[in-house]
C-alpha positions as CSV (number, residue, x, y, z in Angstrom):
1,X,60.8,91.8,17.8
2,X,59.7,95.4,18.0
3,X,58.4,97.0,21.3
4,X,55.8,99.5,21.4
5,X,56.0,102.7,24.1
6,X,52.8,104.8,24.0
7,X,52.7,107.7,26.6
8,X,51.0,110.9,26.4
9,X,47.5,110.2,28.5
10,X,46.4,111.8,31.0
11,X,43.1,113.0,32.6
12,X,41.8,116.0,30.9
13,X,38.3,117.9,31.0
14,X,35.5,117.7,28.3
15,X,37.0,119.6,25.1
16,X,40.3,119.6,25.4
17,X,43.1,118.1,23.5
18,X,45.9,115.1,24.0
19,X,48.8,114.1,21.9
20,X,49.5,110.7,22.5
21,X,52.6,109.0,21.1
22,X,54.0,105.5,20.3
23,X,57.6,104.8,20.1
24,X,58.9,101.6,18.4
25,X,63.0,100.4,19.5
26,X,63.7,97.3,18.9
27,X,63.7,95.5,14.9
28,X,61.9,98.1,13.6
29,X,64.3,98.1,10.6
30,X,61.1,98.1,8.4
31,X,58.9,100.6,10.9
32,X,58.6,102.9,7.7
33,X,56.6,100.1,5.5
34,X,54.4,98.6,8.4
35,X,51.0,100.2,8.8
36,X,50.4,101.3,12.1
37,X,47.2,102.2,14.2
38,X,45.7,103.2,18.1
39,X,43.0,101.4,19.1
40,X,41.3,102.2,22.2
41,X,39.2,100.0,24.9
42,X,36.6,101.0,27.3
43,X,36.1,98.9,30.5
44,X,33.3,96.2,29.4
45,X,33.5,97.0,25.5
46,X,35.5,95.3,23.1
47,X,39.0,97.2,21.5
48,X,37.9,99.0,18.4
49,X,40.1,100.6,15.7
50,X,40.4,104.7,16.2
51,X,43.1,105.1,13.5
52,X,45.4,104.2,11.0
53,X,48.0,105.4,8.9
54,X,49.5,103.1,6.2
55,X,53.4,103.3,4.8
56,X,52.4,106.1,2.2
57,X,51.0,107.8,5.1
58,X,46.8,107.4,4.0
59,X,44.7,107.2,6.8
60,X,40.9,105.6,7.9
61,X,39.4,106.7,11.3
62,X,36.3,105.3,13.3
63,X,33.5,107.0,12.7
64,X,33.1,108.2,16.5
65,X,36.4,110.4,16.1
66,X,36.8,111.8,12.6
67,X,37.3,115.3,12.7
68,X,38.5,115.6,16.0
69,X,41.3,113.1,16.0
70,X,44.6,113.3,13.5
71,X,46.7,110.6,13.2
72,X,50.4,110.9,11.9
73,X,53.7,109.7,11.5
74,X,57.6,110.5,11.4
75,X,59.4,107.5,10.2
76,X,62.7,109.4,11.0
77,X,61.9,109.3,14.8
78,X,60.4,105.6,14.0
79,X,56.9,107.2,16.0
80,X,53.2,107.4,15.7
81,X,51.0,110.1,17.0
82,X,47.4,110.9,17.3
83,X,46.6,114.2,18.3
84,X,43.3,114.5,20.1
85,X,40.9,117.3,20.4
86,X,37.5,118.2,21.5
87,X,37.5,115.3,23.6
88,X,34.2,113.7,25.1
89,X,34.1,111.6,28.0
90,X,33.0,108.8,25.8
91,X,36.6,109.0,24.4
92,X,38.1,107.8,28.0
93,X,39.6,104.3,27.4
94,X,42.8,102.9,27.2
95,X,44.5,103.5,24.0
96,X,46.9,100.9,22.1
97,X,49.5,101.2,19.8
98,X,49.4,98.8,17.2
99,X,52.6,97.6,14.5
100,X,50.9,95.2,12.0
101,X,51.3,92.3,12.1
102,X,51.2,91.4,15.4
103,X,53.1,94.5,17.8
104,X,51.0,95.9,20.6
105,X,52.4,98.4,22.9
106,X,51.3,98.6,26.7
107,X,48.6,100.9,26.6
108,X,47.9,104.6,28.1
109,X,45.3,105.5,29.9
110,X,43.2,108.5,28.6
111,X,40.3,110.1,31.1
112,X,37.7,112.7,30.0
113,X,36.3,114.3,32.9
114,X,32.5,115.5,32.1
């Protein structure tokens, strides 16, 4: 079993930046080989995809965050990041690390003040 630690949110104004991370501890033996992703929820909206990075390190973003969102990956330190900038208040949401299969951290709460 693999656990998922995300931290790095925070409340920040219109156009700025965040890094959030995700650590994995645990069986994460195989953390280099696992795709892994943020997803983000909005109170009353359904969790949708932000990023992805697979084992050879290709990535896919949402459409509402490409070019202003990075996502990458240091299998050495068995962590994820996604380095956020120009931020929009439609970006505030909580944000999920995600291990496939089935790994989901706690969640971090990211605020965009307008």
């Amino acid at each position: 079993q693999v656990q998922l630690v995300e931290s790095g949110g925070g409340l920040v104004e219109a156009g700025g930046s965040l890094r959030l991370s995700c650590a994995a501890s645990g069986s994460n033996a195989d953390f280099g080989i696992r795709s892994m992703h943020w997803y983000r929820q909005a109170p009353g909206k359904q969790r949708e995809l932000v990023a992805l990075i697979s084992s050879v390190s290709r990535t896919t973003y949402g459409d509402s965050v490409k070019g202003r969102f990075t996502i990458s990956r240091d299998n050495a330190k068995n962590t994820v990041y996604l380095q956020m900038n120009s931020l929009k208040p439609e970006d505030t949401a909580v944000y999920y690390c995600h291990q496939s299969p089935s790994s989901w951290g706690q969640g971090t709460q990211v605020t965009v003040s307008s």
